[in-house]
C-alpha distance (Angstrom), angle and dihedral (degrees) to the residues before:
residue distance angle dihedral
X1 . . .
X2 3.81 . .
X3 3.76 120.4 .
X4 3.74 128.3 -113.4
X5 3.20 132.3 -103.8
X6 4.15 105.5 -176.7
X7 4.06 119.9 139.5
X8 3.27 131.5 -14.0
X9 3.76 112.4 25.4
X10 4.08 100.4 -148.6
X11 4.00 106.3 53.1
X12 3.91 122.8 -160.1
X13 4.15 124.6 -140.0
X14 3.75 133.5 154.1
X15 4.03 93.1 -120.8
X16 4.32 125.8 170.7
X17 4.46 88.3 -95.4
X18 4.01 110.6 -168.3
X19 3.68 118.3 177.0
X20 3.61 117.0 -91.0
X21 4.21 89.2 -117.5
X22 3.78 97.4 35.9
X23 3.50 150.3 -65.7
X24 3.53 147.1 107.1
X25 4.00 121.0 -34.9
X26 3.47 116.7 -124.5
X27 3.87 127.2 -172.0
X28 3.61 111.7 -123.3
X29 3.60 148.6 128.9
X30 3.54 112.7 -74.8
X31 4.14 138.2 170.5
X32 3.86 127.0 -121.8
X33 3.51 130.5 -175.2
X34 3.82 105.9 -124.0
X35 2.88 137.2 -96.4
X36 4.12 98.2 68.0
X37 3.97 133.5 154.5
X38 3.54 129.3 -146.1
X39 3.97 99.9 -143.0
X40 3.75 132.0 52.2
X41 3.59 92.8 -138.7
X42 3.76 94.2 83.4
X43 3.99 133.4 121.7
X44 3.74 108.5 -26.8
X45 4.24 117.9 -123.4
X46 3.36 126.4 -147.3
X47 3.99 94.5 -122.6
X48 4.14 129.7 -160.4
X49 3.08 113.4 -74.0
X50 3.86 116.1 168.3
X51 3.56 124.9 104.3
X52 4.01 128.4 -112.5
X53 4.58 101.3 -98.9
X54 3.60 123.5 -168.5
X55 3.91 93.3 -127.9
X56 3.88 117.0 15.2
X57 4.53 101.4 -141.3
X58 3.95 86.4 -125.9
X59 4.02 134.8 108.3
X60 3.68 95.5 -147.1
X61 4.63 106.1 -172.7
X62 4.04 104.0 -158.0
X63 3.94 83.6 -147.0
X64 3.54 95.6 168.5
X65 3.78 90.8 47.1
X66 4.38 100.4 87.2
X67 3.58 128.3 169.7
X68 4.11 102.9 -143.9
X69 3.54 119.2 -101.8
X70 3.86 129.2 -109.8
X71 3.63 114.9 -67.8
X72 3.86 95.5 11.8
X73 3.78 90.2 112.3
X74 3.93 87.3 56.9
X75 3.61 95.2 56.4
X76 3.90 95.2 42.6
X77 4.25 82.7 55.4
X78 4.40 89.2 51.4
X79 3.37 97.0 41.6
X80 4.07 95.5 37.2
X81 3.95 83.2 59.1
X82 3.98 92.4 61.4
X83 3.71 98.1 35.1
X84 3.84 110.4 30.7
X85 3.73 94.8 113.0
X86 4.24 85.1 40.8
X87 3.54 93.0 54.3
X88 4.00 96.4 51.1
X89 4.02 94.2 51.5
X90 3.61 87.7 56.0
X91 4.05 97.6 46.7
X92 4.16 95.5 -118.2
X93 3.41 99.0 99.6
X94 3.77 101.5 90.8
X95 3.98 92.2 49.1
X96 3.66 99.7 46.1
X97 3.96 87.6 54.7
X98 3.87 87.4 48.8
X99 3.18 90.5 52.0
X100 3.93 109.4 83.5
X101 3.84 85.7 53.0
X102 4.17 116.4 106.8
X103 3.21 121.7 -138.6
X104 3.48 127.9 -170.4
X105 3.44 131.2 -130.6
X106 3.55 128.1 -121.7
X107 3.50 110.3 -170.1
X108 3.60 103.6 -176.0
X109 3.44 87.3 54.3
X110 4.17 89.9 57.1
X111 4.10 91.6 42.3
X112 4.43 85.9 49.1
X113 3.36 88.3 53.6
X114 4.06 98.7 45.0
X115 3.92 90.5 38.4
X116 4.37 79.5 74.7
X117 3.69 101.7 31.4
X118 3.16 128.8 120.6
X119 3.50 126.1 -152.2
X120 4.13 95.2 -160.8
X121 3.85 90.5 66.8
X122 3.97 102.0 14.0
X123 3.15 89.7 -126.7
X124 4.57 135.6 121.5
X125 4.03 107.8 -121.3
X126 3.86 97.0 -137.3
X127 3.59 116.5 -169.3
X128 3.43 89.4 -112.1
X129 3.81 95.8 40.2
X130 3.47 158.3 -63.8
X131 3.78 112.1 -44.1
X132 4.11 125.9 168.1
X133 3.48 140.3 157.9
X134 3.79 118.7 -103.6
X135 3.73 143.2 -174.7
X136 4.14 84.7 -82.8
X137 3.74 86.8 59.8
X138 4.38 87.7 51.6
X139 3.73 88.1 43.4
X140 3.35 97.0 57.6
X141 3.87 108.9 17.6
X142 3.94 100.7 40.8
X143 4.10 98.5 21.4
X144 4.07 91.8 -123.5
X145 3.67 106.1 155.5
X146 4.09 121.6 -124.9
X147 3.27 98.3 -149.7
X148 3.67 137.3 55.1
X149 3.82 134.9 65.4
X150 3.73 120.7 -34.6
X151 3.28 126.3 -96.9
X152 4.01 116.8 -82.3
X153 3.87 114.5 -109.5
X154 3.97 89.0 175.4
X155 4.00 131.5 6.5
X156 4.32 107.2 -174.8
X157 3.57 88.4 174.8
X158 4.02 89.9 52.9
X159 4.13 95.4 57.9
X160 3.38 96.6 95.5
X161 3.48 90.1 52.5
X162 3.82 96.8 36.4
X163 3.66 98.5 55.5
X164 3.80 108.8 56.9
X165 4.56 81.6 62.8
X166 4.09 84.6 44.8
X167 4.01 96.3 50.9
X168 3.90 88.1 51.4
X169 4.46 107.4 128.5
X170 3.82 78.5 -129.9
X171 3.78 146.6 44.2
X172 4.04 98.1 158.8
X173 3.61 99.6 131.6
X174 3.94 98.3 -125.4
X175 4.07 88.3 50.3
X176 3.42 88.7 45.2
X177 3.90 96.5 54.8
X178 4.03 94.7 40.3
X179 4.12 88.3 59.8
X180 3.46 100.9 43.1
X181 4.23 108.8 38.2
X182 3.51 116.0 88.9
X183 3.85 91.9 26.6
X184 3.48 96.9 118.5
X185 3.66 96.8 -152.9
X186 3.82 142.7 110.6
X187 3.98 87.1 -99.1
X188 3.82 88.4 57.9
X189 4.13 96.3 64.1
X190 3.90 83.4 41.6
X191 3.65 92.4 60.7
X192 3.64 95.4 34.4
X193 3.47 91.1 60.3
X194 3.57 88.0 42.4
X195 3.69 105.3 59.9
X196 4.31 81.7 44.7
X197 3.93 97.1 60.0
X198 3.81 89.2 39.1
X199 4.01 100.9 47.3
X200 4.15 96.9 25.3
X201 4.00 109.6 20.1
X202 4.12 110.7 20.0
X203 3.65 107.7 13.2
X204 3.75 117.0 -178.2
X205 3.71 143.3 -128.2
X206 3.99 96.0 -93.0
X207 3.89 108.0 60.6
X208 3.72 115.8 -127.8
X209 3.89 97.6 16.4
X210 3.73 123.4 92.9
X211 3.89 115.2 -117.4
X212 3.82 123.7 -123.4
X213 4.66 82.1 -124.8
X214 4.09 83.2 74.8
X215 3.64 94.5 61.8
X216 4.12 103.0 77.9
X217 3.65 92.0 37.2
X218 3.62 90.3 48.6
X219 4.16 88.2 50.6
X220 3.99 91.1 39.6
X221 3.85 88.8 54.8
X222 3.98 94.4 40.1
X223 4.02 94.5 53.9
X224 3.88 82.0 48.2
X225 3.76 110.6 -100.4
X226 3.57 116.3 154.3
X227 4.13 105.3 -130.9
X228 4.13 119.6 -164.0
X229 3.67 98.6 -122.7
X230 2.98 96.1 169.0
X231 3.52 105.4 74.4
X232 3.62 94.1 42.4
X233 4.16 97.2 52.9
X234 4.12 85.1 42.4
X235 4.02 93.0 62.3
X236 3.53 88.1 44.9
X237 3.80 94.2 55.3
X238 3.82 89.0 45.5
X239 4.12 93.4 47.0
X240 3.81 88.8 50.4
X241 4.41 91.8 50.5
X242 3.60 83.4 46.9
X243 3.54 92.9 57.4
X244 4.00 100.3 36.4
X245 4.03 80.7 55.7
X246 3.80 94.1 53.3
X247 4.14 92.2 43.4
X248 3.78 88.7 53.7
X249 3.79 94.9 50.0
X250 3.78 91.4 47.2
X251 3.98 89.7 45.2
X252 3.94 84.8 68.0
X253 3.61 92.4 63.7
X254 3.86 85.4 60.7
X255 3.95 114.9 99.7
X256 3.42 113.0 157.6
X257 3.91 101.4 67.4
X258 3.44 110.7 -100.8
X259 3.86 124.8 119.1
X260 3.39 130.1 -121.8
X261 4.04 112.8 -130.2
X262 3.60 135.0 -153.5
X263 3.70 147.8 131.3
X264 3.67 144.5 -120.8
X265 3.62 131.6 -141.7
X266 3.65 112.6 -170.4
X267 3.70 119.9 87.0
X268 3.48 106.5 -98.8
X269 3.68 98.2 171.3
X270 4.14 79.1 92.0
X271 3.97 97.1 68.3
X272 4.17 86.1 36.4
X273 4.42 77.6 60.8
X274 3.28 95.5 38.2
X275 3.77 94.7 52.5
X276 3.97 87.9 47.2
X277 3.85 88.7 53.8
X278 3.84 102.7 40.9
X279 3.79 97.6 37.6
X280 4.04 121.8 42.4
X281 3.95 99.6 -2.7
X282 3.71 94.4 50.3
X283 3.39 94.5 -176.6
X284 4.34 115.1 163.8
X285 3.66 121.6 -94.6
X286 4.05 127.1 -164.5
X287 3.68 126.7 -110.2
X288 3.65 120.7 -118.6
X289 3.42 115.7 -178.7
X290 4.14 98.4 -145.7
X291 3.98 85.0 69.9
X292 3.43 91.8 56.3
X293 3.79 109.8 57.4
X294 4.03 111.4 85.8
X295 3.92 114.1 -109.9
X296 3.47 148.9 139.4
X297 3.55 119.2 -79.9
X298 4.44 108.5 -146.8
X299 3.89 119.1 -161.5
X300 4.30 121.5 161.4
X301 4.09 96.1 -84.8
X302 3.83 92.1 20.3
X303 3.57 157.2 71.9
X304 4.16 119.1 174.4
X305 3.86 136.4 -178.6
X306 4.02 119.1 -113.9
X307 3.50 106.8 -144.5
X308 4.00 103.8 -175.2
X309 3.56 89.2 144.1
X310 3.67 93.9 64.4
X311 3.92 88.7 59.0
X312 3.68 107.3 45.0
X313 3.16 99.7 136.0
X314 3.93 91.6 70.1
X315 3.99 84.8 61.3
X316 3.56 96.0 58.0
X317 3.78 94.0 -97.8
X318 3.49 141.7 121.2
X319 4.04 118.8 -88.7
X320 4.26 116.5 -140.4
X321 3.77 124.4 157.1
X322 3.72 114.3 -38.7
X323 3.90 114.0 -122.5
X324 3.61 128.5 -143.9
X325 3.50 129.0 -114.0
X326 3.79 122.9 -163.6
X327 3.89 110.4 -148.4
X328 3.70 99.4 177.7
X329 3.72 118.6 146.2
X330 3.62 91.1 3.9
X331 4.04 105.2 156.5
X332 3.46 117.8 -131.4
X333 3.89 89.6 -118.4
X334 4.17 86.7 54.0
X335 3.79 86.7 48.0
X336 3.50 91.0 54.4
X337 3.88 97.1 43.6
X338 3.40 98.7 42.9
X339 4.30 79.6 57.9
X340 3.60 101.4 50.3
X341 3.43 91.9 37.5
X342 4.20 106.0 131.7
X343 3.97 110.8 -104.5
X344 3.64 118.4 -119.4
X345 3.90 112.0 -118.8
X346 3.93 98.6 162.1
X347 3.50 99.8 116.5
X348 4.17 109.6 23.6
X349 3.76 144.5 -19.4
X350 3.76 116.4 -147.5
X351 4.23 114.4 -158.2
X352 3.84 105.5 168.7
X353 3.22 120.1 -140.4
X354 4.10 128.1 -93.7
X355 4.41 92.4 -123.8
X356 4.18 90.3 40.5
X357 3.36 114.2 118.5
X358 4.08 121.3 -144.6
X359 3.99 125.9 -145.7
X360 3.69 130.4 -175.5
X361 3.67 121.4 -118.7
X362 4.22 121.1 -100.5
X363 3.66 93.3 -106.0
X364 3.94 92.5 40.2
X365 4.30 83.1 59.1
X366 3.52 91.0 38.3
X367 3.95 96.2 55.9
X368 3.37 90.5 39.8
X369 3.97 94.4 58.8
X370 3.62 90.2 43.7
X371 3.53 106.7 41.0
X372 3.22 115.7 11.5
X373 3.92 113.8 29.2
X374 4.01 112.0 103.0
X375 3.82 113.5 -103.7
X376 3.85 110.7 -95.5
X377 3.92 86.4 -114.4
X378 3.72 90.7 72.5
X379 3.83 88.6 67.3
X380 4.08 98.4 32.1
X381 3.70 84.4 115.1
X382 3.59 107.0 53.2
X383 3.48 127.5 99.8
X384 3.44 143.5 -137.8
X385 4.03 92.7 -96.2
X386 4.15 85.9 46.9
X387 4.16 92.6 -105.3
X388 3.63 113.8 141.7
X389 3.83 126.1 -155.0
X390 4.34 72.6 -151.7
X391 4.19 95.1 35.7
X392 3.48 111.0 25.9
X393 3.74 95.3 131.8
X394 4.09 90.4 47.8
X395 3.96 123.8 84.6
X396 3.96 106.2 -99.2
X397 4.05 93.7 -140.0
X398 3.97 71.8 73.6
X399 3.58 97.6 69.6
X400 3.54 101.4 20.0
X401 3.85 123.5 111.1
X402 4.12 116.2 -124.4
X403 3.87 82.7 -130.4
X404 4.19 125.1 12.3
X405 3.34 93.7 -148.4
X406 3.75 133.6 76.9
X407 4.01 125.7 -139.1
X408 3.62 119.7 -111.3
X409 3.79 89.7 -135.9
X410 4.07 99.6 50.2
X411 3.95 87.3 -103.7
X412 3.71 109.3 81.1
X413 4.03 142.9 -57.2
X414 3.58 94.1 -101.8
X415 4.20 93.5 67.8
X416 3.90 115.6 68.7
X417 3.52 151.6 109.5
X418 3.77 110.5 -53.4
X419 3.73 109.4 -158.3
X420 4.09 123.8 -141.5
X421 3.45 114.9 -137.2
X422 4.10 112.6 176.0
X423 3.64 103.2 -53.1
X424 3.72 99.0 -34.9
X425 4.17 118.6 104.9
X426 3.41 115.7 -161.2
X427 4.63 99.2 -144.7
X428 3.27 141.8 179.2
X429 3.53 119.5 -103.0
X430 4.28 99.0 -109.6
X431 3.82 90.8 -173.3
X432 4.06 98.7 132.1
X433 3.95 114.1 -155.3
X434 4.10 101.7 -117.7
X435 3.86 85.3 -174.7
X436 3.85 94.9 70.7
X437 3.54 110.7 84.3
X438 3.72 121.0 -138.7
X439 3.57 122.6 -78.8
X440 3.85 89.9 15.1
X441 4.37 124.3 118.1
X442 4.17 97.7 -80.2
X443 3.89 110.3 -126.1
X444 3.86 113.7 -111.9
X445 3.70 116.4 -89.5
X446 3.58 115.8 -125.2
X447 3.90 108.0 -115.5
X448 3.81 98.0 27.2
X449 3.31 116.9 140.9
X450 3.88 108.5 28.1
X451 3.68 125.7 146.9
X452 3.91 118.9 -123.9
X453 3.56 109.8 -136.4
X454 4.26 129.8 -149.3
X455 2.64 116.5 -94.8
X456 3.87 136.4 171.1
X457 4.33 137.4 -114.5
X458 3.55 127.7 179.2
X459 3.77 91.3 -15.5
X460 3.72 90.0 -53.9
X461 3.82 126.9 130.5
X462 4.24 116.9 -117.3
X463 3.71 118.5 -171.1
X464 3.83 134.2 168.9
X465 3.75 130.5 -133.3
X466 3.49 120.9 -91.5
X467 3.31 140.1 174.4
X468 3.83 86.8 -6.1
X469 3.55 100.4 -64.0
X470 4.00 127.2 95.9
X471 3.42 116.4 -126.3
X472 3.94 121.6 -135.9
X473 3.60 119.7 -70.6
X474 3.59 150.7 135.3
X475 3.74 100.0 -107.0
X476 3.73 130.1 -56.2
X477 3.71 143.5 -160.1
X478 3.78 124.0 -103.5
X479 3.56 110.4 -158.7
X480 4.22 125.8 -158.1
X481 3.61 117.4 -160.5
X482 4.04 118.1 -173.3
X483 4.04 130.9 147.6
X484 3.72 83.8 -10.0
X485 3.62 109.5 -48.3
X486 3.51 136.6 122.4
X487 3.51 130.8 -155.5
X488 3.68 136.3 174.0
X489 3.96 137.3 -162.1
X490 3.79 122.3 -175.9
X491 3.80 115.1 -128.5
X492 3.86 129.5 -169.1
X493 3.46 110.8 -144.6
X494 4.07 109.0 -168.2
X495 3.64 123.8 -158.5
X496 3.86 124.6 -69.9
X497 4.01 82.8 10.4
X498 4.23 109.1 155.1
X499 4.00 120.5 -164.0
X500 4.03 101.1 -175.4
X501 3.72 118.6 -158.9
X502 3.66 96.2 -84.2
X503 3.35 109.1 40.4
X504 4.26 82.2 54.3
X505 3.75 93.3 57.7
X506 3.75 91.4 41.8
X507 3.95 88.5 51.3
X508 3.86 85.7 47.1
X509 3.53 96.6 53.1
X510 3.34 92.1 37.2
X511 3.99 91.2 58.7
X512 3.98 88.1 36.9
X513 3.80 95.4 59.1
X514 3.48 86.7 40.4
X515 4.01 96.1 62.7
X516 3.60 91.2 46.8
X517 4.01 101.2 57.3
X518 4.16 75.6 44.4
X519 3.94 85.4 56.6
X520 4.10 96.5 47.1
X521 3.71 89.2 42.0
X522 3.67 92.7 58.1
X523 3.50 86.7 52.2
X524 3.54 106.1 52.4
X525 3.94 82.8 46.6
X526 3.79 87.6 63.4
């Protein structure tokens, strides 16, 4: 059964939060971007499932990725001078300025990223979690506004202005830019804008010639209306990862040599940017609360899910269970409503800040060990500087885990058993990295990872969990550390005893709810 998605569209709950890479869960309140489940055993998804190769047999054409032509920069400066302020009311300024910059592809980067996507959610499995661009990511990194009317599939009232630009002897783009600059006339910002949608935004199915769909946007943006590009440049990104993913899982069928050749039209230099800016740079990125609510993203040939919710982390938020939304025989009108719709702000507005740091819930980590986390064979072959005898052409944060070491307790490697011996306590380094900003891959932690040994007290026996059972022992002391407290509880452990993975995050929870109704009685007391 599908998930709601009624009211508000971030939801608040105290929850047990642990840190995606480890540590020590700690009941608080926390923020989710709905919809969430409470129970791993939800809707099954067809996850990624090829493996990393050298040398995919495919001739994959970026198409939609174009370096401008000579002298476009000069007629974005003459134009920008008359419509600066023009260009800002109707949300294009940003992305016509961008657009004179070159940016160069890096295909392996592209095939990394579609070697774990997944076409059900449009979104990369990462092996430390899901990770996508979104409309924030177009807001901010391509200047496509959000808001605004959609994008015009068909404009009778615009023929008569449509045609004159459609009976044109030419439509190459360099042509097309010699007869119309220096014009000076209304036809000159209509074919500017034009040859931008059709070589930057919408580019068509013949490469270097503009495409009769430019027209009525170009007109609707000329008279002044402000279009939501966004959406509509978004779902083409997504349709073209989808297929990339598809053409390399066919391409392993192939045995006899050849390639398999194609091209893609969407401008994929976006999730090449988005990548850069989300993955090494890690630079901070606002929260608008538009990307966040799930909908259906409409372009002409069409119609894809946005799944911020799956990736809320990346806003700054708080990551639980992902729900699933069903959005069969959604009409492209519904699609569109249900995006425009006006957000509900009656009761509270939640903005995160820039230094907060987001965790996943225990049964978020938990599915995502067990069901979701790629088998260790995937990565047998990397090394320790992320080259692959398999991937040595892909970026290694791609196939590298947040954290190489797995928690004793099904939760993480940063919560066990911390054994006492004499007056020495062997801790976790608690140091958080304020430099990482939310949502973004945490750095490692220096000391993650190590093994507690046995040890022995007073005769008595002191062992560590692993592999989610305790070892035999007299009784030991489980230690909490959070915001710079420590606190202890003795536990007696008796021979042949077993704590499995759930019942250890139930106990935890248990004892973390527990402390906090301690807390707020203490303080009514006062």
């Amino acid at each position: 059964m599908a998930a709601s998605v009624q009211g508000h569209i971030v939801e608040q709950r105290h929850e047990l939060m642990v840190c995606l890479t480890g540590g020590i869960p700690i009941w608080r309140k926390a923020h989710f971007i709905k919809p969430s489940i409470s129970s791993i055993d939800g809707p099954t998804i067809k996850l990624p499932s090829l493996s990393p190769m050298p040398i995919w047999p495919l001739e994959v054409v970026f198409s939609g990725w174009m370096d401008p032509i000579k002298k476009w920069k000069t007629w974005v400066d003459k134009l920008e001078s008359k419509y600066h302020s023009f260009w800002k009311k109707v949300g294009i300024y940003e992305a016509i300025k961008a657009s004179p910059c070159i940016i160069h592809d890096d295909s392996d980067l592209i095939f990394g990223l579609a070697e774990r996507w997944c076409s059900e959610t449009n979104t990369p499995f990462l092996p430390w979690g899901e990770a996508t661009i979104t409309l924030e990511d177009l807001l901010i990194l391509g200047g496509f506004s959000v808001l605004g009317s959609p994008v015009p599939l068909e404009s009778p009232e615009l023929v008569d202005i449509e045609n004159p630009f459609i009976s044109f002897t030419t439509n190459n783009h360099c042509q097309w830019l010699t007869m119309f600059m220096d014009e000076g006339t209304e036809s000159e910002h209509i074919a500017f804008l034009s040859l931008w949608l059709s070589r930057f935004v919408f580019p068509g199915n013949v490469l270097d010639h503009i495409g009769n769909h430019v027209f009525r946007i170009a007109i609707y943006l000329a008279r002044g209306t402000r279009l939501a590009l966004a959406p509509a440049v978004l779902a083409s990104i997504y349709r073209d990862m989808g297929l990339l993913k598809a053409s390399m899982a066919d391409s392993t069928q192939i045995k006899d040599g050849s390639f398999l050749s194609f091209a893609l039209w969407s401008p994929l230099c976006y999730i090449q940017v988005w990548a850069w800016e989300r993955l090494p740079i890690l630079r901070p990125k606002p929260n608008f609360m538009k990307c966040l609510r799930p909908s259906k993203l409409v372009w002409i040939d069409c119609q894809e899910p946005n799944n911020a919710y799956r990736v809320a982390m990346q806003f700054g938020l708080d990551q639980d269970l992902p729900g699933w939304i069903s959005w069969d025989n959604i009409s492209r009108d519904i699609a569109w409503y249900n995006f425009t719709r006006p957000l509900s702000y009656d009761n509270w507005l939640y903005l995160p800040s820039r230094l907060s740091e987001s965790d996943v819930t225990a049964r978020y980590l938990e599915w995502w060990r067990k069901i979701v986390l790629c088998p260790v064979d995937d990565f047998k072959n990397v090394c320790d500087d992320g080259s692959s005898s398999q991937a040595k052409h892909y970026p290694a944060a791609l196939f590298q885990s947040a954290s190489t070491t797995t928690g004793g307790v099904g939760l993480s490697s940063k919560m066990k058993l911390i054994v006492k011996q004499e007056e020495v306590t062997e801790q976790k380094n608690s140091s958080t990295d304020r430099d990482v900003p939310p949502g973004f891959l945490p750095k490692s932690r220096e000391g993650e990872g190590k093994s507690l040994k046995p040890s022995r007290k007073h005769g008595e026996d002191f062992l560590h969990i692993a592999g989610g059972r305790l070892a035999i022992g007299k009784s030991v002391m489980v230690e909490e550390q959070a915001h710079g407290i420590t606190s202890g509880e003795n536990i007696s452990i008796q021979k042949g005893d077993i704590v499995t993975k759930s019942e250890s995050t139930r106990i935890l929870e248990l004892e973390a709810r527990k402390r906090m109704l301690e807390s707020e009685l203490a303080t009514l007391k006062k």
